[in-house]
C-alpha positions as CSV (number, residue, x, y, z in Angstrom):
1,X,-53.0,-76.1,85.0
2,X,-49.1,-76.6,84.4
3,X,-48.0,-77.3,81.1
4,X,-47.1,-81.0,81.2
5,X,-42.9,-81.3,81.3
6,X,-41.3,-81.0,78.1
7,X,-40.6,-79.1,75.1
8,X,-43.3,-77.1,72.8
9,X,-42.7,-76.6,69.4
10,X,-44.2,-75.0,66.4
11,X,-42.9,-74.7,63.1
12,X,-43.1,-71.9,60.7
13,X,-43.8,-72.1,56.9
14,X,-40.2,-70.2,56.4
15,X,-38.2,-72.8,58.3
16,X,-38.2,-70.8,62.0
17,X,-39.3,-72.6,65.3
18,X,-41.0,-71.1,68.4
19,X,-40.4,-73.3,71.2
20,X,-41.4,-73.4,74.7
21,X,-39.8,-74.9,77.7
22,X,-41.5,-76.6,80.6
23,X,-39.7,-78.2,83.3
24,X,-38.9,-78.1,87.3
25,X,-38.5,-74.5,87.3
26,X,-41.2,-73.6,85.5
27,X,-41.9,-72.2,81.7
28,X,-40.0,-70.4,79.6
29,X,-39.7,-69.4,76.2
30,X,-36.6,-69.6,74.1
31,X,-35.5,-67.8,71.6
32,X,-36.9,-68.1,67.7
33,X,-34.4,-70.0,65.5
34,X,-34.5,-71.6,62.1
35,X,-34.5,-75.8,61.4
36,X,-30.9,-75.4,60.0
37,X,-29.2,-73.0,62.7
38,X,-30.3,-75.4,65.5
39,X,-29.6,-78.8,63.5
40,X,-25.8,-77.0,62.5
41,X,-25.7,-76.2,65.9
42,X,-26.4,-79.2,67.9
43,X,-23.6,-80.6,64.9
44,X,-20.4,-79.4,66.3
45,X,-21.7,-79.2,70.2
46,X,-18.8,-80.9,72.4
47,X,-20.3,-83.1,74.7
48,X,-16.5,-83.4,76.5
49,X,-18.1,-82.5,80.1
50,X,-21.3,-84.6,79.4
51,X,-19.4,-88.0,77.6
52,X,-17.3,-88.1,81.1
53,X,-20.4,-88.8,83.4
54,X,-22.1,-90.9,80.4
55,X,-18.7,-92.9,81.0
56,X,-18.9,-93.1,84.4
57,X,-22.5,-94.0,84.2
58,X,-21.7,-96.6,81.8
59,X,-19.6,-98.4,83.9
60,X,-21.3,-98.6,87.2
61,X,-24.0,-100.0,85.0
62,X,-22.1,-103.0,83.9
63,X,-21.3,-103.5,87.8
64,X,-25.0,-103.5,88.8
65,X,-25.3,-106.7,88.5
66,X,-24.2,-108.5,91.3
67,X,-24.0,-112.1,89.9
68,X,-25.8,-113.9,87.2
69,X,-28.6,-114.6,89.2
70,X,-29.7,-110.9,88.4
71,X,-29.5,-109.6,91.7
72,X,-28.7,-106.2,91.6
73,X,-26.4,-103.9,93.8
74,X,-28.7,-101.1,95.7
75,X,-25.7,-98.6,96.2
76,X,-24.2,-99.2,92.7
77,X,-28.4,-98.5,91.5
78,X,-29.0,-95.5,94.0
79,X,-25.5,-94.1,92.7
80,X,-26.6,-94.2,89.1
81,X,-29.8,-92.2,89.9
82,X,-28.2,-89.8,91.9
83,X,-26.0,-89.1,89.2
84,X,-28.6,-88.6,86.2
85,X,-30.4,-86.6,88.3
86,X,-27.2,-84.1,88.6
87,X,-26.1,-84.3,85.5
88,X,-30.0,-83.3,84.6
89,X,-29.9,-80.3,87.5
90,X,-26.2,-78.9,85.5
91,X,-27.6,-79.2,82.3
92,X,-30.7,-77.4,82.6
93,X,-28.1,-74.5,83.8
94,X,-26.4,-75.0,80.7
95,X,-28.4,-76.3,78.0
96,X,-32.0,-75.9,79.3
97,X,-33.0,-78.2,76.1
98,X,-31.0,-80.6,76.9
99,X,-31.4,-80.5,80.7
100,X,-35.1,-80.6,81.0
101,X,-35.6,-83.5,78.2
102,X,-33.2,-85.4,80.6
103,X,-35.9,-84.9,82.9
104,X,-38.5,-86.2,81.0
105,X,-36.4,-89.2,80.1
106,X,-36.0,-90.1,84.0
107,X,-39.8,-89.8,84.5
108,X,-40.4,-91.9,81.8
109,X,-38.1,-94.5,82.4
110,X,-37.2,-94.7,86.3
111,X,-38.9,-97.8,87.6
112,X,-39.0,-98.6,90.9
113,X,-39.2,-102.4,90.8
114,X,-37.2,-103.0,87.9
115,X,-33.5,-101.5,88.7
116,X,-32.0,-103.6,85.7
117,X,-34.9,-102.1,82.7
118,X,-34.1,-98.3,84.3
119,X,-30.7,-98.6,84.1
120,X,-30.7,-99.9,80.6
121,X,-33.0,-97.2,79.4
122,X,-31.9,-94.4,81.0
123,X,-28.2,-95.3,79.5
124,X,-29.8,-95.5,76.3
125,X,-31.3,-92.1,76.7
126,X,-27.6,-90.9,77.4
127,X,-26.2,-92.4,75.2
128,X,-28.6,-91.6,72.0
129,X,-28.3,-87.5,71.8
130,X,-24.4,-88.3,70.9
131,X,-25.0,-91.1,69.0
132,X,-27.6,-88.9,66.8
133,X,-25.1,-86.3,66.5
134,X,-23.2,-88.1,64.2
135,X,-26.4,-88.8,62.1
136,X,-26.4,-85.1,61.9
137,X,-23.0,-85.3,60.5
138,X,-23.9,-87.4,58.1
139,X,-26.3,-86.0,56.4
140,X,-24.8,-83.0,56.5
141,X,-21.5,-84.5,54.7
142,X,-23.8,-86.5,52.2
143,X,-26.0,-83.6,51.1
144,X,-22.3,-81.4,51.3
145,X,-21.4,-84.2,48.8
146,X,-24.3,-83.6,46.7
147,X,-25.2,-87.7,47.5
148,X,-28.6,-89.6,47.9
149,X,-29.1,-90.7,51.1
150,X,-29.4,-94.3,50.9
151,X,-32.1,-96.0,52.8
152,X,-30.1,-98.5,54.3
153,X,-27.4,-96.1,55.4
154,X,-29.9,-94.3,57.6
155,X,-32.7,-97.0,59.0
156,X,-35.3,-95.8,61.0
157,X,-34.7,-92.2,60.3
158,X,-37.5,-91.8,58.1
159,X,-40.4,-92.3,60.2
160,X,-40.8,-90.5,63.9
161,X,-44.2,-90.4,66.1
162,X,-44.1,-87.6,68.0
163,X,-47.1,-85.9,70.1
164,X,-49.1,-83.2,68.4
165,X,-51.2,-80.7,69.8
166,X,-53.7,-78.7,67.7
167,X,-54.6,-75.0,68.4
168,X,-57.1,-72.7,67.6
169,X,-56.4,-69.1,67.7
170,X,-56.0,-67.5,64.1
171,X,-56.7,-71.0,62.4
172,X,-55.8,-74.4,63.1
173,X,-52.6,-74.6,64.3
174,X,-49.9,-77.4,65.4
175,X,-47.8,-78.0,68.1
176,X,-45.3,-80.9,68.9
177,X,-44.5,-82.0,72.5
178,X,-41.3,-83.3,72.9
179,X,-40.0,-85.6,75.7
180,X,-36.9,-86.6,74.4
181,X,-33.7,-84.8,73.1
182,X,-33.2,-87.4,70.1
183,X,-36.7,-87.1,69.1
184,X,-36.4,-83.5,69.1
185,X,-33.5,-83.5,66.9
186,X,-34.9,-86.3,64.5
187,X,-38.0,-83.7,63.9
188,X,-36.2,-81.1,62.7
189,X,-33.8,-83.7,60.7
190,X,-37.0,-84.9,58.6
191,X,-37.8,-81.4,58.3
192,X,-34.5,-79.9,57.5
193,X,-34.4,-83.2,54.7
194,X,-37.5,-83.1,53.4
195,X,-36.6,-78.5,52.0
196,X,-34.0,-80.6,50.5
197,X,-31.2,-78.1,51.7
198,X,-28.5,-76.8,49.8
199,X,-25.6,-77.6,52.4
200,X,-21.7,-76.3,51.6
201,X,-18.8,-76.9,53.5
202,X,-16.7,-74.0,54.0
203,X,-13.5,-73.8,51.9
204,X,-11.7,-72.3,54.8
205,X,-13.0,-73.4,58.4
206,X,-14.1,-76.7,57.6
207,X,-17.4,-76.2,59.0
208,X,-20.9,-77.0,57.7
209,X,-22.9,-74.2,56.6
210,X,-26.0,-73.2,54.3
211,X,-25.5,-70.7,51.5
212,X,-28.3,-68.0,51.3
213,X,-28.6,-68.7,47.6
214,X,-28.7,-71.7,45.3
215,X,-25.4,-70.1,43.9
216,X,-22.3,-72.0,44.5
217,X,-20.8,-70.1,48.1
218,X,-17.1,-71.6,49.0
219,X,-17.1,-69.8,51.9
220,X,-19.5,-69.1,55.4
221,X,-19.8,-66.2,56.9
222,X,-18.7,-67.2,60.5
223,X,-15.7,-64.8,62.2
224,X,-12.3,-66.7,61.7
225,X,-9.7,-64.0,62.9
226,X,-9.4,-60.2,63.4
227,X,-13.1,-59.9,63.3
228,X,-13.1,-61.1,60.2
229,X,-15.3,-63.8,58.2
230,X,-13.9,-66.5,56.3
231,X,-15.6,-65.3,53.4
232,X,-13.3,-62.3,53.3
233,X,-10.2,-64.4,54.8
234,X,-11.0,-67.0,52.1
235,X,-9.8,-65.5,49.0
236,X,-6.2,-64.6,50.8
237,X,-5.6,-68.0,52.5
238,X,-6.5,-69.8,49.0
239,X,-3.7,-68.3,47.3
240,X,-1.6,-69.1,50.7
241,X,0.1,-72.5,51.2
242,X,-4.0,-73.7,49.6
243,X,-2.5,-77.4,49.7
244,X,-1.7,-77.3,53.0
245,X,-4.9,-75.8,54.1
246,X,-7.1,-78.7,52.0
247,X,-4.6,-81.2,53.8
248,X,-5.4,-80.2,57.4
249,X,-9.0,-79.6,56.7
250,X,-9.7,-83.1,55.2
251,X,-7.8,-84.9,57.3
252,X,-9.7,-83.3,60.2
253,X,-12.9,-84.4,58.2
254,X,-11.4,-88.0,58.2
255,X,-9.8,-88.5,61.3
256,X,-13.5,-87.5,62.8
257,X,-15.8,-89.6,60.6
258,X,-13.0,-92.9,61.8
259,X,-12.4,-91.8,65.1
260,X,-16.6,-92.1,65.8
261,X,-16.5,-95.6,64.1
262,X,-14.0,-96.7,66.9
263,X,-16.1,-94.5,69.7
264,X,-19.9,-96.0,67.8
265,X,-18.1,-100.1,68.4
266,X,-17.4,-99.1,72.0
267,X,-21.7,-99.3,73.0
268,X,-22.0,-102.2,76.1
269,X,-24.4,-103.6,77.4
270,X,-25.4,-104.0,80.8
271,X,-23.8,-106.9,81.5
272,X,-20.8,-106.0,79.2
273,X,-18.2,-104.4,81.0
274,X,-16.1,-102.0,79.0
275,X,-13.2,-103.4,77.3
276,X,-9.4,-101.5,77.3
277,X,-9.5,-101.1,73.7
278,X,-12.7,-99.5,73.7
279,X,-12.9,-95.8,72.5
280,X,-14.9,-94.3,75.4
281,X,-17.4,-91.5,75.0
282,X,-15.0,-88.8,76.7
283,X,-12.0,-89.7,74.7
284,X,-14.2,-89.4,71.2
285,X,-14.9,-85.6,72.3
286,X,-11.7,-84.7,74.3
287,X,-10.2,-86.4,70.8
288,X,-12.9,-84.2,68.9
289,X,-12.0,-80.7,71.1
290,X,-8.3,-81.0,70.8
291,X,-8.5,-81.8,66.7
292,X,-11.0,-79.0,66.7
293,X,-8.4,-76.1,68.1
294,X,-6.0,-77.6,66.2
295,X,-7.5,-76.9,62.8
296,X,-8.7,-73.8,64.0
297,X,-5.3,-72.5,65.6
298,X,-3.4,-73.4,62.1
299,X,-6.5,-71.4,60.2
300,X,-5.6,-68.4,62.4
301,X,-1.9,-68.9,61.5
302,X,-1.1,-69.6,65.4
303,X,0.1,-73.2,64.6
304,X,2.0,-74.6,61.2
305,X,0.1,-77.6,59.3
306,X,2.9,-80.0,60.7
307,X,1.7,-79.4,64.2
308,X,-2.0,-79.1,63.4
309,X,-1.6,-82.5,61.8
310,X,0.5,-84.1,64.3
311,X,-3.0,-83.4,66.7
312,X,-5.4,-84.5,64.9
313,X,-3.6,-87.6,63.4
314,X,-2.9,-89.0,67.3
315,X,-5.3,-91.3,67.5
């Protein structure tokens, strides 16, 4: 019998994860990683390509409607489908994950006789994954920080149900189904939380990391230039216009956590059509890719801080 659609995870007592794939083209397994590689991972994904068809998506649903008598336009609704469904068929090219529990989400939530409730929930489910991305973020800047996180600051993110599947083979053993990306993600956020994780941001990329010991590590190991780490690079850039460097990296840092607050207020519903001053979804990331090289292009030395500045402040 097929394995029902969906992601199959187990998690290890040293933080890795074996996870299995099941969708349309059959099942695969991918590769073992640990809780904190995938959550850092999934934390500075660009979702440019994927924010443009959420957009579009977005606003063909405030024009389903076709008056307020909640009639609904059938080419606007077929339209909509058709396009989930690509966007679903690219993705699980791309980002298997990502594709497949895009899948799920239609099966779950396509209803035949109710255009107006699939619509709705299907733009949730789009809309969600980047929406939990900056949760990510967050937590990853307050435990950077070394703060508590507040209760009221994250609601709802301490409790998830989720489907679990024993196993016998060895032992008792557990597996989670998954058939949703943001669930998926808010698993291994509880987990990642609950080790309590020491989390550092690097003093020369900018970039998130975890340092393999409890030691205080200013620096990851990730390649910067010249196949080099910033670990080595650090020490030599920190005696090297250091202001400067501090400057561009937290005001990368700020300009990203206020450019999302503009890009979180733009949300609509689906009788809300988009307003001009609205940050859309695309211009958030095509915002977030461009601020991105920038930083990255004055760490290399390609770029001076004036110009890396000048980028990431236009917004």
């Amino acid at each position: 019998m097929a394995a029902e659609y969906g992601l199959y995870l187990s998690a290890l007592s040293d933080g890795h994860i074996k996870r299995d794939l099941a969708g349309p083209a059959g099942k695969v397994s991918l590769e073992d990683t640990t809780i904190q590689d995938e959550l850092i991972l999934f934390s500075e994904l660009s979702f440019t390509p994927y924010a443009q068809v959420v957009d579009m998506i977005r606003t063909s649903v405030a024009y389903l409607c076709v008056d307020d008598s909640g009639e609904t336009d059938p080419n606007v609704y077929k339209f909509i489908l058709e396009t989930v469904t690509d966007l679903a068929n690219t993705l699980m090219e791309e980002s298997p994950i990502h594709g497949v529990l895009l899948w799920t989400g239609m099966e779950d939530h396509v209803t035949a006789d109710d255009p107006i409730k699939t619509c709705r929930e299907l733009l949730a489910t789009l809309t969600e994954l980047m929406q939990f991305q900056f949760v990510v973020n967050e937590v990853l800047h307050d435990f950077s920080e070394g703060k508590p996180l507040a209760p009221e600051k994250y609601e709802g993110l301490w409790e998830l149900s989720v489907t679990e599947i024993l196993t016998v083979g060895g032992g008792l053993a557990s597996r989670y189904h998954f058939r949703s990306a943001v669930d998926y993600y808010h698993f291994l956020l509880l987990y990642f939380v609950a080790a309590k994780p020491n989390v550092a941001l690097c003093q020369c990329c900018g970039r998130y990391f975890i340092p393999k010991t409890k030691k205080k590590t200013l620096y990851c190991d990730r390649i910067l230039k010249d196949d080099k780490t910033c670990k080595e690079w650090g020490p030599v850039l920190k005696h090297k216009l250091a202001a400067q460097r501090d400057e561009v990296i937290k005001a990368f840092d700020q300009a990203k956590r206020k450019m999302y607050k503009r890009y979180e207020r733009s949300e609509s519903g689906i009788n809300q059509k988009p307003s001009e001053k609205d940050l859309s979804y695309a211009e958030y990331y095509e915002w977030l890719d461009a601020a991105t090289k920038a930083r990255d292009d004055y760490l290399e030395g390609k770029i001076d801080s004036e110009q890396a500045l000048r980028v990431i402040e236009a917004h």
